[in-house]
N, C-alpha and C positions, 0 to 999 in steps of 0.2 A: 582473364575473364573473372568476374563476378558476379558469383552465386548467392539469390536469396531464394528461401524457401516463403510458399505464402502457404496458408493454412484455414482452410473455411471450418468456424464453431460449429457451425450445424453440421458438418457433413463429416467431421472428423478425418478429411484427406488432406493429406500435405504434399503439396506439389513445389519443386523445382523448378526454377528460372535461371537460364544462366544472360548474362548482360556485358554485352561484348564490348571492348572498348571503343571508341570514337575513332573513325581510320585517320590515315594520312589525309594529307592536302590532296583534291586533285590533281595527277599528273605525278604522284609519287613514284617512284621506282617500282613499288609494293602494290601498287593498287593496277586493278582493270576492272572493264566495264560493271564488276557483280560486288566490288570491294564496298559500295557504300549500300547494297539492296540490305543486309542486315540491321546497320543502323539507324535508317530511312524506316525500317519497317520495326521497328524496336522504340524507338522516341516518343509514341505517344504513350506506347506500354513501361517507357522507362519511368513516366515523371506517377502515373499510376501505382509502381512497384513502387517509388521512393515514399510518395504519399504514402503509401499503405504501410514502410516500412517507420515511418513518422508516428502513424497512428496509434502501431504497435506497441513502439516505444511510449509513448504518451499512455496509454493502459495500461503497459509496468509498471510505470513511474504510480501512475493512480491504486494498482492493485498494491503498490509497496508503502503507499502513506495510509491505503484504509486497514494494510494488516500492523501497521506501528498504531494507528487509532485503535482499533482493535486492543492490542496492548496494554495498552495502558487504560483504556476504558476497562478492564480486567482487575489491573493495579490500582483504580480508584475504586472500584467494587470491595476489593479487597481490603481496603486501605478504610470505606464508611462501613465496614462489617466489624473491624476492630474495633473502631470508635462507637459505634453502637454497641458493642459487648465490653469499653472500658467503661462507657456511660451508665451499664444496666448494672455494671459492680460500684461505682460510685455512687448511686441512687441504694445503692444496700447499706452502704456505708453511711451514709449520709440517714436513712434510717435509722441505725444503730447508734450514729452520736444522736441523734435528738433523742433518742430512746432515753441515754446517757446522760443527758444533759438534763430530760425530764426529771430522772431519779435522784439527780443531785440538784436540783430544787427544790423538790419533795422533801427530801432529808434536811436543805435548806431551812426551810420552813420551818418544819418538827424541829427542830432548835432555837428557832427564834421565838 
């Protein structure tokens, strides 16, 4: 037998299914008149449980690509924070020689 548990968001209960296997052929050794009432009555709830357990899976898969986006949308935060504070120290520097560059024109000059 196999067991899936289903679980409602809103109601925070997890309930249990157990999903019996498919019987013998009519006329089996195994089987009498109540051998197929499980599965008969099981079938429209199996293809339900399988869909739902489909679904589940497919919300993993999606909860697992938006926490790696997630990620890395972090790492590129991270990544234009530096570049904006190598930029703000370039732009000093870059100040500083033209400062530099003024003063030895200036002196430039005054010699010429």
């Amino acid at each position: 037998m196999k067991r899936i548990k289903l679980s409602n968001p809103r109601s925070k209960v997890q309930k249990e299914f157990q999903i019996s296997p498919l019987p013998a052929q009519h006329g089996a050794a195994n089987s009498n008149k109540y051998s197929r009432l499980s599965s008969v009555a099981d079938s429209p709830h199996r293809e339900f449980i399988v869909g739902l357990d489909q679904q589940q899976q497919t919300i993993r898969k999606q909860e697992e690509t938006v926490d790696m986006m997630a990620d890395s949308m972090g790492n590129i935060r991270n990544m234009s924070e530096n570049i904006a504070n190598e930029l703000d120290e370039q732009a000093v520097m870059l100040d500083e020689f033209g400062a530099e560059i003024e003063h030895a024109d200036s002196r430039l000059d005054a010699t010429m």
